[in-house]
C-alpha positions as CSV (number, residue, x, y, z in Angstrom):
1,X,23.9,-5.9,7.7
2,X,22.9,-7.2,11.2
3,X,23.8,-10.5,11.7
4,X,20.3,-11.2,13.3
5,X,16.5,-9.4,12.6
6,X,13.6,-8.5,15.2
7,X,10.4,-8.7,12.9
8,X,10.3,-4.7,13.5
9,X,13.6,-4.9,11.5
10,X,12.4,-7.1,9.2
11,X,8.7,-5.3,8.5
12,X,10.4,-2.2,8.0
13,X,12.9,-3.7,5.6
14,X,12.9,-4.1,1.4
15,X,13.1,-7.1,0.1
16,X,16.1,-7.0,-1.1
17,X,17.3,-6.5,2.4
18,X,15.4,-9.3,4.1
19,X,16.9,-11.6,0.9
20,X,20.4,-10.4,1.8
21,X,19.6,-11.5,5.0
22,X,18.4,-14.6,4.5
23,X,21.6,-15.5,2.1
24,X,23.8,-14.5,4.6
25,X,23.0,-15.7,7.8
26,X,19.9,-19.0,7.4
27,X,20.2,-21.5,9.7
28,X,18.4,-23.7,6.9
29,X,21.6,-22.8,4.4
30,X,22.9,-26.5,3.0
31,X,19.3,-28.0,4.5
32,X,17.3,-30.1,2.2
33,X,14.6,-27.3,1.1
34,X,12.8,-30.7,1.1
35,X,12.4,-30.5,4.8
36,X,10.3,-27.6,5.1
37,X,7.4,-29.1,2.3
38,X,5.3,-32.0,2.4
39,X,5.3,-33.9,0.0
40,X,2.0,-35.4,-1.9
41,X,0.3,-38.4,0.2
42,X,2.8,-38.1,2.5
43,X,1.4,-39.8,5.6
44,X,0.6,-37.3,8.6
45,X,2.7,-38.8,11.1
46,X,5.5,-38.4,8.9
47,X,5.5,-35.2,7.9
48,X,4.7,-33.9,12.2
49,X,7.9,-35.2,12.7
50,X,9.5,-33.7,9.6
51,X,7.8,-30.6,10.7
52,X,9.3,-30.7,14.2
53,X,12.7,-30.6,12.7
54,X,11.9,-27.7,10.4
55,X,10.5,-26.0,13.5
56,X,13.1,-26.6,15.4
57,X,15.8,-25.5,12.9
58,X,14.0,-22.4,12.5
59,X,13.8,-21.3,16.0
60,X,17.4,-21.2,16.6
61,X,17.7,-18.9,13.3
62,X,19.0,-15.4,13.4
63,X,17.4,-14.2,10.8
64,X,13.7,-16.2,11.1
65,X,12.0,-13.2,11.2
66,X,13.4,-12.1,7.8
67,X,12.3,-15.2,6.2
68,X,8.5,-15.1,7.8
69,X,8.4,-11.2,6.4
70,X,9.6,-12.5,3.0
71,X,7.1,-15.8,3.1
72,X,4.3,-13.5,4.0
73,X,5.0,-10.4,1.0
74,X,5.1,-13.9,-1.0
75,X,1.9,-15.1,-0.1
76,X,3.0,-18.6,1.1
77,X,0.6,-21.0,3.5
78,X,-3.3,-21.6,3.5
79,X,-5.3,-21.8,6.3
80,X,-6.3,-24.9,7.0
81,X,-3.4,-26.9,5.1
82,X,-0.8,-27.8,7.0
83,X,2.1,-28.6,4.4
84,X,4.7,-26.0,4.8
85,X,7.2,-24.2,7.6
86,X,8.8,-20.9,6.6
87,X,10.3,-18.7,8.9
88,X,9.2,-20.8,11.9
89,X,5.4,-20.6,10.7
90,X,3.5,-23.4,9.6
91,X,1.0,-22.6,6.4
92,X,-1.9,-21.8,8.5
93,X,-0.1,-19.8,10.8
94,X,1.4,-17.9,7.8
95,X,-2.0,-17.5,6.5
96,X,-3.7,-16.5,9.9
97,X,-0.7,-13.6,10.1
98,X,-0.9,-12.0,6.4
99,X,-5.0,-11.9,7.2
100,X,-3.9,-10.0,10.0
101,X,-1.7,-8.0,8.7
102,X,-3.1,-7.3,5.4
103,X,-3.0,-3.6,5.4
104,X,0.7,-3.2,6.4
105,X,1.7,-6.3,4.2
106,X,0.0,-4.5,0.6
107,X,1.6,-1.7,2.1
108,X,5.3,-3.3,2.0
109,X,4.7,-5.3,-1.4
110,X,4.0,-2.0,-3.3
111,X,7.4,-0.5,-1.9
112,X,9.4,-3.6,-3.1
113,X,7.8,-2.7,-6.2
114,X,9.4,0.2,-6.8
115,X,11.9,-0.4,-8.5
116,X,14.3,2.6,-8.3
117,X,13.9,2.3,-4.9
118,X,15.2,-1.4,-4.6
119,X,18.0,-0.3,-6.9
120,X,18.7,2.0,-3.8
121,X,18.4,-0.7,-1.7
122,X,20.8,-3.1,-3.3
123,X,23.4,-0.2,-4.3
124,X,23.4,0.5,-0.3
125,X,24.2,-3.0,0.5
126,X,26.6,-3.0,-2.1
127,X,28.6,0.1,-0.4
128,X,28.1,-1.7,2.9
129,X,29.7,-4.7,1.9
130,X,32.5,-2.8,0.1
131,X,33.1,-1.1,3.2
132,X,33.0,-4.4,5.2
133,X,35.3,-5.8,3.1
134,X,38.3,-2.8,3.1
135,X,37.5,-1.9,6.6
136,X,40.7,-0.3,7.6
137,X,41.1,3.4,6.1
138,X,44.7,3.7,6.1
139,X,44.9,0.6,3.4
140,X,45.1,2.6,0.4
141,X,43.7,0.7,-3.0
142,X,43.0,3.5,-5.6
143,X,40.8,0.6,-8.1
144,X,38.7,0.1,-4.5
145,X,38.3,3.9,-3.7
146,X,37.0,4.3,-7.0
147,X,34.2,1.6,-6.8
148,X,33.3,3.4,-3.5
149,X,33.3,6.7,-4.3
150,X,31.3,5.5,-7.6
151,X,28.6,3.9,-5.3
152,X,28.6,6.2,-3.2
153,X,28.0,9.2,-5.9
154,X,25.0,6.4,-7.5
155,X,23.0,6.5,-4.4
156,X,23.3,10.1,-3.8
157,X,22.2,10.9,-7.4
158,X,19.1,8.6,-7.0
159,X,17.9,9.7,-3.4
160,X,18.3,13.4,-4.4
161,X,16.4,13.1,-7.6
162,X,13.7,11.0,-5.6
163,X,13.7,14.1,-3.0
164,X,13.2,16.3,-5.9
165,X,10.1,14.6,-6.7
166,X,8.5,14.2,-3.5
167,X,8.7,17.8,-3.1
168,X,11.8,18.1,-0.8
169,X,13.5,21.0,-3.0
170,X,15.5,22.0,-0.2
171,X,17.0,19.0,1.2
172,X,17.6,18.0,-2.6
């Protein structure tokens, strides 16, 4: 998994795969979540300077587009209220981008719906990280070859019975 997202990466990507992300490389990690909400009756002032921070911390994130993709399949901001940063996006910029992108974004929420799919998803991140972990071939652990080879046999199983029934006989 890259260490940093374009938003191409990150539009094109599962959820599970913009979470993994997240997890792995936020700039926000061990941040107040606080920071990124105001609160009720909060004076204006106050929170413009709370939301200058937030701002600022997101912009030097590697992975910011990964968290607006995964704030805008989530539905988070309003137009016209001004009470939350997510992936450098205030709510009404959040909300002005999911109205543009409406069509792509249903598009990308029915995928993560599928559920064998993201099952794919996480069972390839799960090989990558195995393989991230053991990287050097000649290091011979029979218990981790195992694991690998089992993933690795999951996944291939699942795409080719999803090929089967998308009509792909051949490549199946």
């Amino acid at each position: 998994m890259p260490t940093s997202m374009t938003s191409a990466q990150a539009q094109a990507a599962r959820r599970a795969v913009l979470q993994a992300a997240v997890d792995a490389a936020a700039a926000c990690a061990g941040t107040d979540p606080a920071t990124f909400f105001r609160t009720d009756r909060e004076p204006h002032i106050r929170w413009q300077t709370r939301r200058a921070q937030a701002l600022r911390l997101c912009a030097a994130c590697p992975v910011r587009a990964a968290c607006a993709e995964l704030a805008l399949r989530d539905g988070d901001g309003r137009e016209g209220v001004d009470d939350m940063v997510r992936g450098g996006l205030t709510g009404p910029e959040l909300a002005a981008d999911r109205e543009r992108q409406a069509e792509r974004l249903a598009v990308a929420v029915d995928t993560d719906r599928d559920t064998e799919g993201a099952r794919l998803d996480a069972l390839v991140l799960q090989l990558h990280r195995e393989a991230l972990a053991y990287p050097h071939r000649g290091v011979r652990a029979p218990g981790r070859q195992a694991a690998v080879r089992a993933l690795a046999d999951e996944i291939r199983r699942i795409r080719t019975a999803r090929r089967r029934r998308a009509g792909w006989e051949a490549a199946a």
